[in-house]
C-alpha positions as MATLAB code, in Angstrom:
seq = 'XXXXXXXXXXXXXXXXXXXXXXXXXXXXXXXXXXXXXXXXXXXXXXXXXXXXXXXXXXXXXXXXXXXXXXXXXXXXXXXXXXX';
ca = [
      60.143   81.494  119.486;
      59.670   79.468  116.789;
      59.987   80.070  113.045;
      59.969   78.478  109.489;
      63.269   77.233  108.212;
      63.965   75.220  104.663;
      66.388   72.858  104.059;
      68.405   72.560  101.520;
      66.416   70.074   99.467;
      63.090   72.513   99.691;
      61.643   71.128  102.703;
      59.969   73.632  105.199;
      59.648   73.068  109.007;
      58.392   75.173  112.055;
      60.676   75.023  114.907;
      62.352   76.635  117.996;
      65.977   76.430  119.268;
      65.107   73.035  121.440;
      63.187   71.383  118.649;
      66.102   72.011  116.105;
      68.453   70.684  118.528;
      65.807   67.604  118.859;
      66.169   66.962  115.189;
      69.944   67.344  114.825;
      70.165   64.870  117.567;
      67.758   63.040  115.302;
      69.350   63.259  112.144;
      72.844   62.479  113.607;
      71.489   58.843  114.977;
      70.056   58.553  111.625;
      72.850   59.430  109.144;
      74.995   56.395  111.475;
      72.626   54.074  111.377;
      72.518   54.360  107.316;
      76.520   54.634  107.677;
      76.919   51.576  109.264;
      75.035   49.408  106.850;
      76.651   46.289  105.548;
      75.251   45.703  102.048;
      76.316   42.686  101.798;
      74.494   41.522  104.719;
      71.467   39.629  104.312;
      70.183   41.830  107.282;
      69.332   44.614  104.910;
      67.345   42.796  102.104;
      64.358   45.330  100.806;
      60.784   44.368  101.479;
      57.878   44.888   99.247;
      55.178   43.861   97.321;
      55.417   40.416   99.739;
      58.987   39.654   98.385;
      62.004   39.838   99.048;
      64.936   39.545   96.436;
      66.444   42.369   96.355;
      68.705   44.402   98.880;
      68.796   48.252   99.214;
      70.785   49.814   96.603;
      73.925   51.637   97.033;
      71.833   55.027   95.378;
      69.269   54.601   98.050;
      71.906   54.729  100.927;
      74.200   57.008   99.427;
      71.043   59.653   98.476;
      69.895   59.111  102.284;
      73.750   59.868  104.040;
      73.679   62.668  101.674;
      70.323   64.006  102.792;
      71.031   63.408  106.632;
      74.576   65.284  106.081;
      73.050   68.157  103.902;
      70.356   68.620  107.088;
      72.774   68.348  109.944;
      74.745   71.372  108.450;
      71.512   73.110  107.942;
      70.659   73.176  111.434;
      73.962   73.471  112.583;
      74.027   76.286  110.719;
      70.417   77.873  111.832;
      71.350   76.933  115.831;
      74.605   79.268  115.124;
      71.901   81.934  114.180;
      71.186   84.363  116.744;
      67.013   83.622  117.106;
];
């Protein structure tokens, strides 16, 4: 049965038990991948506006583990819910 849930940060999704598990699976590849970023590494230089000088900033990746972690215990927390 599906139902409306709203993360933390205000955001409102429509989901049953497999889809939530879906997205913490989702969320959980996502939060490592931003983990595991070098910053230093000239892999991870920002694109736009056809140039690129600059590389992500630290805010950027530190407001996106942040989100990712915030969500993961949001679910976690809705899957412990009876539905």
């Amino acid at each position: 049965m599906k139902r409306t849930y709203r993360f933390t940060d205000g955001e409102c999704i429509v989901a049953d038990k497999a889809r939530l598990q879906q997205l913490l699976t989702d969320y959980t590849l996502y939060l490592q991948n931003y983990t595991d970023i070098d910053l230093e590494s000239p892999e991870y230089i920002a694109r736009g506006n056809g140039f690129c000088e600059s590389k992500y900033s630290e805010n950027f990746i530190e407001s996106q583990i942040s989100k990712y972690r915030q969500r993961i215990t949001d679910i976690q927390q809705w899957i412990s819910l009876k539905h």
